[in-house]
N, C-alpha and C positions, 0 to 999 in steps of 0.2 A: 504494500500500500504506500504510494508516494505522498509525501506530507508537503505543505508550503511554510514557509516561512511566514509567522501572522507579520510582522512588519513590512517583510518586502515585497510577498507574495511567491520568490523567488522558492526552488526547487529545494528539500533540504536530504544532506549528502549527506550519511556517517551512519551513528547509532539508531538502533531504533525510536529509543527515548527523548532522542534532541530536537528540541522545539523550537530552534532557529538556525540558522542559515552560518552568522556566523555574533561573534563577541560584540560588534558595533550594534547589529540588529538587537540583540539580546538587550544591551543598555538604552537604548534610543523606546526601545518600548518598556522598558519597566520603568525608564524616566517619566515618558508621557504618562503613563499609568497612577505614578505617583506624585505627579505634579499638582501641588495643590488647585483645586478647582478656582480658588481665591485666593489675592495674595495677605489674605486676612490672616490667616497661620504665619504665614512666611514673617511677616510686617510684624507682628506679636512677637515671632521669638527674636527677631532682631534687636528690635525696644528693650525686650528682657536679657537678651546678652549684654547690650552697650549698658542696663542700670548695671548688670553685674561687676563690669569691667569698673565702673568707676566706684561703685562703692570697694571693691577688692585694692584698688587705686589711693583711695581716698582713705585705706582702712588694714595697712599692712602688717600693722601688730595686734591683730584682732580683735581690739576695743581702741575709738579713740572718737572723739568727737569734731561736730565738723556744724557749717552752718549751710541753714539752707540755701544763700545764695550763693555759694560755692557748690552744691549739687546740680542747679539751673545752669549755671553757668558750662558745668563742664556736658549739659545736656540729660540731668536725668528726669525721668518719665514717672512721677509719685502715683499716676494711675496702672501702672503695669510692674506686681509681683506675684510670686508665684506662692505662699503662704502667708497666714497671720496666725500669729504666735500671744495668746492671753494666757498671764502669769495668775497665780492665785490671785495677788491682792489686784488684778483687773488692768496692769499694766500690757498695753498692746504695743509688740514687735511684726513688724513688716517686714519680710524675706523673699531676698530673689535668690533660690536654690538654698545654700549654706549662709549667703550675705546678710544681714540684717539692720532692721536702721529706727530705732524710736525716734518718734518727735518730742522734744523740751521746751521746755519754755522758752520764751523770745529768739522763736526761730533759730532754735540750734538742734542737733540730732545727733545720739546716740550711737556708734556704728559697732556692730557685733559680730563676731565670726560664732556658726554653729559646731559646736565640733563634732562628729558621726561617732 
């Protein structure tokens, strides 16, 4: 039974089990495949790397405090993390991944590494 290649159409040679043509074929359709339908995923986890990057930036000895117009400025995004973290007595930590960032008083902010 001769099979085609779903991307190229083209003839496929070798194993019985091989489902494309060749390695280009192969990636060119499980890209399409899994390209997000919108670049609303894509755009999100972007946002959420670059907060990471600056808080990890901003935050090299795993606690240290910082102001908020120093987070704006180097670009970060206070409506995209990926956790919140409430402590017993009601204190709320914001986290992108392991990074963490309370807010204080007269716009300063807390910055916390989580340790795993």
């Amino acid at each position: 039974m001769q099979k085609d290649c779903p991307e190229c159409g083209e003839k496929i040679i070798g194993r019985a089990d091989k489902k494309f043509c060749s390695d280009y074929c192969r990636n060119s359709f499980n890209n399409k495949i899994n390209k997000d339908s919108k670049n609303l995923v894509r755009n999100i986890n972007n946002r959420l790397r670059k907060n990471y990057r600056i808080l990890e930036e901003l935050n090299p000895n795993e606690k240290t405090k910082t102001t908020k117009s120093k987070l704006i400025a180097k670009g970060f995004d206070f409506q995209h993390f990926t956790s919140i973290y409430t402590t017993k007595v009601g204190t709320v930590y914001y986290f992108v991944y392991d990074q963490g960032y309370l807010p204080l008083e007269n716009e300063y902010y807390a910055l916390v590494k989580r340790n795993s």
